[in-house]
C-alpha positions as CSV (number, residue, x, y, z in Angstrom):
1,X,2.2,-14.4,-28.1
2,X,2.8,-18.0,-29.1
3,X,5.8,-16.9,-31.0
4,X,7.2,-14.4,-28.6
5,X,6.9,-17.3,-25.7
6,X,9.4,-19.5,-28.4
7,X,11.7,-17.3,-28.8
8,X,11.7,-16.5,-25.4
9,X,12.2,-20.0,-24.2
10,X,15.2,-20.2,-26.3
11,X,17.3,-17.3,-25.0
12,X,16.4,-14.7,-27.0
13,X,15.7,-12.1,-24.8
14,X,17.1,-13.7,-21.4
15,X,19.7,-11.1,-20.8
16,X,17.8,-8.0,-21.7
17,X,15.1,-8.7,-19.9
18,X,17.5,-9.7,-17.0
19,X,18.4,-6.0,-16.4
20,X,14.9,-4.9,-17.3
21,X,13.3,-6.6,-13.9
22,X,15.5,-4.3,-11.5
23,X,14.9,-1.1,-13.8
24,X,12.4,0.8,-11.9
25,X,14.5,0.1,-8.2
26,X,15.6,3.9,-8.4
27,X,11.6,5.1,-8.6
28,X,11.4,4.0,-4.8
29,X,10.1,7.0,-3.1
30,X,12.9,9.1,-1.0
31,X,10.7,10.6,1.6
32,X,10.2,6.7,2.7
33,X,13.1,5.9,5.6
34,X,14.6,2.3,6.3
35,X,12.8,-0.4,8.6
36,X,15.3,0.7,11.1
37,X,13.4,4.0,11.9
38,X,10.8,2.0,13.7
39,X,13.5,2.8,16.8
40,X,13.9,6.3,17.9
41,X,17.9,6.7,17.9
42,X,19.2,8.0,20.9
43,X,19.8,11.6,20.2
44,X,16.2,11.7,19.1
45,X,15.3,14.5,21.0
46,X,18.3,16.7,19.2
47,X,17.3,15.7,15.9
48,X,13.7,16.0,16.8
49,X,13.6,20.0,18.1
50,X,13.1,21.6,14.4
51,X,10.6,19.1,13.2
52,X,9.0,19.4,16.1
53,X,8.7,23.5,15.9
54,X,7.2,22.9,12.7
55,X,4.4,20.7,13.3
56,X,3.7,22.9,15.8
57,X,3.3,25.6,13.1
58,X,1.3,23.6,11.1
59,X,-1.1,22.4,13.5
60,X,-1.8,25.9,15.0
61,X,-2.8,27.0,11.6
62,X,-5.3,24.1,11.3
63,X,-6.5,25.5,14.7
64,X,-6.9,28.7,13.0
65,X,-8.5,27.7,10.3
66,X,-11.1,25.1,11.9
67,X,-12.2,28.4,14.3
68,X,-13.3,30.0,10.6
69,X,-14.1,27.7,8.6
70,X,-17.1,24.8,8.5
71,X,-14.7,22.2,5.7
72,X,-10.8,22.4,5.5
73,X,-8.0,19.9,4.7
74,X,-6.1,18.3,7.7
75,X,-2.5,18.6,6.2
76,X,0.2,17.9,8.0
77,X,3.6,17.0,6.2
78,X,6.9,17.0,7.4
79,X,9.8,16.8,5.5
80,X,9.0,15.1,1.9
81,X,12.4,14.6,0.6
82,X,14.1,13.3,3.6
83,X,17.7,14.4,4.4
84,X,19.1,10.9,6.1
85,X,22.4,12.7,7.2
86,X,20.7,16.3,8.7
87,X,17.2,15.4,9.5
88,X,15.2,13.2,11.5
89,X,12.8,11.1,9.2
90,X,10.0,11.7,11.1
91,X,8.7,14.3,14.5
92,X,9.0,11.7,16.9
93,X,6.0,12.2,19.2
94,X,6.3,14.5,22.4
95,X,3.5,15.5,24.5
96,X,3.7,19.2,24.0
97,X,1.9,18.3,20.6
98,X,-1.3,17.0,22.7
99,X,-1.9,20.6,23.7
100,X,-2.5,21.0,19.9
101,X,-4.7,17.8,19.5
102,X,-7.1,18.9,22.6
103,X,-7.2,22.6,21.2
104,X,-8.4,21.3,17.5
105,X,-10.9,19.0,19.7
106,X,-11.9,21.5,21.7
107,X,-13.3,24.1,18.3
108,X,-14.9,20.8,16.8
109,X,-16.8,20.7,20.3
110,X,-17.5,24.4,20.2
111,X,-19.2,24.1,16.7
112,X,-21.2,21.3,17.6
113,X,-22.7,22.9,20.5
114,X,-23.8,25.5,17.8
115,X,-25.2,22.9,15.5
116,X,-22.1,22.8,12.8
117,X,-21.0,20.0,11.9
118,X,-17.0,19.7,11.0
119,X,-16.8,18.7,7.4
120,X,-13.1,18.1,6.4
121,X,-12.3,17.5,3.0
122,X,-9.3,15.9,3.1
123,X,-6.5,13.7,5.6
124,X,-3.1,13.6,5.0
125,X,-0.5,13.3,7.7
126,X,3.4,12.1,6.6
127,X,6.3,11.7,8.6
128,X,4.8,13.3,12.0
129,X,4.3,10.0,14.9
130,X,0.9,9.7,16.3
131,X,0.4,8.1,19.4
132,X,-2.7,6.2,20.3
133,X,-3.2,8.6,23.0
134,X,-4.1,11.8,20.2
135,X,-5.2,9.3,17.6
136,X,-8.1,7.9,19.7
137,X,-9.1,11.5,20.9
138,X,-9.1,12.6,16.4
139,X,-11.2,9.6,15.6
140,X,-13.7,10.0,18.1
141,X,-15.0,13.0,16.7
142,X,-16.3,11.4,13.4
143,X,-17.5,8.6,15.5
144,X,-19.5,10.5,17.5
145,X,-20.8,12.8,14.3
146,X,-18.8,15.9,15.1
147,X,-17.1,15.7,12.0
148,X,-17.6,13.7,9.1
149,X,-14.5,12.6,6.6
150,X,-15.6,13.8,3.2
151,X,-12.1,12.5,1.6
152,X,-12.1,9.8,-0.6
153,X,-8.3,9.7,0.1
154,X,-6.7,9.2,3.5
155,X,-2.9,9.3,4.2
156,X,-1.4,8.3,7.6
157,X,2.2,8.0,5.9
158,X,5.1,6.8,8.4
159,X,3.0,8.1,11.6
160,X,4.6,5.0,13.5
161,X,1.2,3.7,13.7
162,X,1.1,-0.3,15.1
163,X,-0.4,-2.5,17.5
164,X,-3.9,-0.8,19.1
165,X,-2.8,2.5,16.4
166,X,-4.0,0.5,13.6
167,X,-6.9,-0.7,15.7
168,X,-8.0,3.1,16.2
169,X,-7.7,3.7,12.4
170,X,-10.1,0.9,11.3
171,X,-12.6,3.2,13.1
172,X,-12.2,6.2,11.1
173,X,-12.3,3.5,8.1
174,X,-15.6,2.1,9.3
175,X,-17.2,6.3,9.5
176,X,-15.9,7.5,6.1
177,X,-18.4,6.9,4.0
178,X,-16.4,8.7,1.4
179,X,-13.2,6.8,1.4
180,X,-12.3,4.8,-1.7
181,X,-7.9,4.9,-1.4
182,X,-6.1,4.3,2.3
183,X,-2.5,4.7,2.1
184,X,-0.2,3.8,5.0
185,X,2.9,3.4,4.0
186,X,5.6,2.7,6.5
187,X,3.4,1.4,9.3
188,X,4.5,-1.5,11.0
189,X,1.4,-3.9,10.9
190,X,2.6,-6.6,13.2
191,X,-0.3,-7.7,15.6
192,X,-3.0,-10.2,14.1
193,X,-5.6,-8.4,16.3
194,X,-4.5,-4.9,14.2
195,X,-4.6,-6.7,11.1
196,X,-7.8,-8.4,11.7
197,X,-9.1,-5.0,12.4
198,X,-7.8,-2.9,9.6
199,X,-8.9,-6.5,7.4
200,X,-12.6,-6.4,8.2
201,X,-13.2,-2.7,8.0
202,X,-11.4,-2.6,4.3
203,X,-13.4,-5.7,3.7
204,X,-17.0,-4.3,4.7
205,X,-16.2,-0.5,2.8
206,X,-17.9,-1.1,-0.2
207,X,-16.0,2.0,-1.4
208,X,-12.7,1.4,-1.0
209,X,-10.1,0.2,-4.2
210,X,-7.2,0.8,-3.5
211,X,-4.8,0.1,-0.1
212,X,-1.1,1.2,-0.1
213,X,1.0,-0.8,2.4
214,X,4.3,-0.1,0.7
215,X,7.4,-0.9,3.8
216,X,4.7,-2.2,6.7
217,X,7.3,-4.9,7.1
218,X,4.6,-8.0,6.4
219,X,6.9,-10.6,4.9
220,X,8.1,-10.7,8.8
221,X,4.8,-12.7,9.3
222,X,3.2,-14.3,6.7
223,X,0.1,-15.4,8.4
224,X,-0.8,-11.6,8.8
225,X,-0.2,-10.9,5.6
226,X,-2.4,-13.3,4.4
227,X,-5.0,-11.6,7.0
228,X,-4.0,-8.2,5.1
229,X,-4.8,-10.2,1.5
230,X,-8.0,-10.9,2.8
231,X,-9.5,-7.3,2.9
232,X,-10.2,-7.9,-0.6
233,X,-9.5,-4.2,-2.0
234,X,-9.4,-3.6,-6.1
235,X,-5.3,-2.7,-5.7
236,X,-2.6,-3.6,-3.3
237,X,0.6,-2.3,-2.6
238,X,3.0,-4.3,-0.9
239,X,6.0,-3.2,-2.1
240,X,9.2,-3.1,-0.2
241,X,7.7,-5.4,3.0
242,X,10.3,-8.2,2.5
243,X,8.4,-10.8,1.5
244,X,10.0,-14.0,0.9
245,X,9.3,-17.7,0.2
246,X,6.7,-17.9,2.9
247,X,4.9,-15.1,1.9
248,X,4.6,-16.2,-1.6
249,X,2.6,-19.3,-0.3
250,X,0.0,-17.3,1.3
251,X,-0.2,-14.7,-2.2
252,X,-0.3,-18.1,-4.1
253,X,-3.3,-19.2,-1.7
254,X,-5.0,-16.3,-2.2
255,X,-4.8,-15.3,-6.3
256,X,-5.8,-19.3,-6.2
257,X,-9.2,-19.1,-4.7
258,X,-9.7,-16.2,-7.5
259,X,-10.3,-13.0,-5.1
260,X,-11.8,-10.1,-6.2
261,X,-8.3,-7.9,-6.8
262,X,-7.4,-6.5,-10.0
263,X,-3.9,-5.5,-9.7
264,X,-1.4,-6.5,-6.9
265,X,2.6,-4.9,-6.3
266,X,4.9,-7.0,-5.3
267,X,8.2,-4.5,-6.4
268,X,11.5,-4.4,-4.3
269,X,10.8,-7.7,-2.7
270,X,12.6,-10.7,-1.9
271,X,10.7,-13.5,-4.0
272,X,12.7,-15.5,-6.5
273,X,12.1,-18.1,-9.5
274,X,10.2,-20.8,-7.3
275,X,7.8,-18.4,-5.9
276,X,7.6,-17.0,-9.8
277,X,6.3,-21.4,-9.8
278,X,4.0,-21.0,-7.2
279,X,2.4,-18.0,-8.2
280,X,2.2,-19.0,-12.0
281,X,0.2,-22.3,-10.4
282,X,-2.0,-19.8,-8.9
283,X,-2.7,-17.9,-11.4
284,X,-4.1,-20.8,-14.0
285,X,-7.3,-20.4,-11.6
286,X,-7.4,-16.9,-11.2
287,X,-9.6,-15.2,-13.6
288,X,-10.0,-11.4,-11.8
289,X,-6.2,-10.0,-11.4
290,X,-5.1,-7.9,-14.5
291,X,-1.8,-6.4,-13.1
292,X,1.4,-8.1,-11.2
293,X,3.9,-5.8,-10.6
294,X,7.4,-7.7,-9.9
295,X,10.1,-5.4,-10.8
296,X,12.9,-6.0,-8.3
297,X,12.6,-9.3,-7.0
298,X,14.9,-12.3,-7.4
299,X,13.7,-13.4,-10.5
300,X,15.7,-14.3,-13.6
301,X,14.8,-15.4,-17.0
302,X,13.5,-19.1,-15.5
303,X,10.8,-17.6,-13.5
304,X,9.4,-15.0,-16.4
305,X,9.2,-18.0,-18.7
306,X,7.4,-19.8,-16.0
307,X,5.1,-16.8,-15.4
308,X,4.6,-16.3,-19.2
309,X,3.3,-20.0,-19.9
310,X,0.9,-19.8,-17.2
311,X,-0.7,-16.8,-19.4
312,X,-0.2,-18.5,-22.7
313,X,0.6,-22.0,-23.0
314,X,0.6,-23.1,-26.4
315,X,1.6,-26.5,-25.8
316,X,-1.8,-27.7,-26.8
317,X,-5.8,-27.1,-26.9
318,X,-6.2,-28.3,-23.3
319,X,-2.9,-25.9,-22.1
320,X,-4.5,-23.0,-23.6
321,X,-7.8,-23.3,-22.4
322,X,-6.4,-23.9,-18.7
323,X,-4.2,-20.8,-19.5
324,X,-4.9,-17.3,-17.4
325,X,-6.7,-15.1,-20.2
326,X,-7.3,-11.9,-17.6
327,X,-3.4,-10.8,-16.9
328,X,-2.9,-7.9,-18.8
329,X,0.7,-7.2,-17.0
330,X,3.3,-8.5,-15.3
331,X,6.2,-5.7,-14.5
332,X,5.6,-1.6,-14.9
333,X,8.2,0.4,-16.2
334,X,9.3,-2.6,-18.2
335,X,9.9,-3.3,-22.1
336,X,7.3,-6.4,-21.5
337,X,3.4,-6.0,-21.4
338,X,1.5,-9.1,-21.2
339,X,-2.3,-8.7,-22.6
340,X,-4.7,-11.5,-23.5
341,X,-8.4,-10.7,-24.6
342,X,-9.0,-14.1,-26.1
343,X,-7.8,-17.2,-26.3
344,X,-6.2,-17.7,-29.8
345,X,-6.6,-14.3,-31.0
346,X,-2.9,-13.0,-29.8
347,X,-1.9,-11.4,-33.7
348,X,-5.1,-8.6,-32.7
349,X,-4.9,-8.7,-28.2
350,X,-1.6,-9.4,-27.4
351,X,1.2,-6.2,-27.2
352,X,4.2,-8.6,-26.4
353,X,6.8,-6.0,-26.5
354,X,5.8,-2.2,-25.9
């Protein structure tokens, strides 16, 4: 490692690593629409008419099935490789779709009243809006013990969910006993009450590892995304929220007071080499985190080398004892692993160049 860092400080391998850091840009996922489609456009209800037939579909078979059945997966997916020039990237909400809601509502009632309880196995809804109005209604029932969530894997994927939407989800957190991974990609968070919410119920789940928040928009206010930080899940997604500057302070805060997290992704943001300073400072006292993802940030070769001393710094005893020894790596998808098991044992622990 020692020798790798020298050779890196001296230019080495500035260029190819350079390119390397935007490599995995390309991986983002295509089903995943701009920030912009927060806003219905204005021919929404044009664009909307065929999703909105299918959902329909979709949601009358889960009526079927939920009349026959005692378990069943909620599925309800719309449109996974998005078409930005023919097709809306998400069923924008109408209320012909509460019909629906109330009928699935109305068999979970039925079975209670003949002593069944609804088990269903697994929660995925992408790309189809929920309001508040048919989210509250779907939540109630496994607070009230008509159903029980037996997933350990809920998706609520660009459902448009924000404000008192997120507030309703952190109920179905704090009832699913099962849960260990809540993805919600493409959910604006941007009310402290939400996040405080969605924050404590992650925090209390003594299950739960692993929270996807990949374009939630939280570099828009850092102070909730420190509130997000502080639900102390295992792994964290926060790719593509643009986070800048202010954002890194409150990540440097956090990995400082040496949190719980193991891994953290920070891909396709908007930090550069000074937050690569911060966060190196950061992680000198942070002896938990094994993965930082940073692929497609502003970084150049000055803020890897920065990030690379703070795990090995060679300089002398006292630098390598005050080292990070936990990191195992910095960027995925990348010709450059990071992995320290001991301190001064690199020739046998450390795979500086996969």
């Amino acid at each position: 490692m020692e020798k790798f860092i020298r050779s890196f400080n001296s230019g080495d391998y500035d260029a190819e690593f350079e390119d390397s850091l935007y490599s995995n840009q390309a991986l983002t996922p295509t089903f995943l629409p701009t920030q912009a489609s927060y806003n219905k456009p204005d021919n929404w209800v044009e664009r909307n008419r065929n999703g909105l037939e299918i959902v329909k579909e979709r949601l009358q078979i889960c009526i079927d099935r939920w009349s026959h059945d005692r378990g069943f997966d909620l599925v309800l997916k719309y449109n996974n490789q998005w078409d930005p020039i023919n097709e809306e990237p998400i069923v924008w909400h109408e209320p012909i779709l509460d019909e629906y809601w109330n009928k699935l509502e109305a068999k979970i009632d039925r079975k209670k009243q003949l002593g069944i309880v609804t088990k269903m196995d697994h929660i995925e809804i992408t790309n189809v809006e929920m309001k508040k109005e048919h989210l509250d209604p779907f939540v109630a029932i496994f607070i009230s013990g008509r159903a029980t969530n037996l997933s350990d894997t809920v998706h609520f994927d660009n459902v448009n969910l924000c404000g008192e939407g997120i507030i309703s989800l952190s109920k179905l957190v704090d009832v699913s006993s099962k849960l260990r991974m809540l993805h919600l990609h493409h959910n604006r968070i941007d009310n402290m009450d939400s996040a405080r919410c969605l924050s404590r119920s992650l925090n209390l789940h003594h299950r739960i590892t692993h929270l996807q928040l990949a374009h939630c928009d939280l570099g828009s206010s850092p102070e909730i995304l420190s509130v997000i930080l502080q639900s102390d899940v295992r792994h964290i997604n926060l790719s593509n929220n643009n986070i800048d500057s202010l954002g890194a302070v409150k990540i440097a805060e956090y990995l400082g007071d040496d949190p719980p997290i193991h891994r953290i992704n920070l891909y396709d943001n908007r930090l550069n080499d000074d937050d690569a300073i911060l966060i190196s400072q950061a992680l000198k006292m942070n002896r938990n985190l094994t993965h930082l993802h940073l692929e497609g940030n502003d970084l150049t070769s000055i803020g890897v080398k920065v990030l690379l001393t703070s795990v090995y710094d060679g300089s002398s005893l006292n630098a390598i004892s005050q080292s990070n020894h936990t990191l195992q790596q910095f960027f995925q998808n990348s010709w450059m692993y990071l992995s320290i098991a001991s301190i001064g044992s690199c020739t046998e622990n450390c795979a500086c160049l996969a």
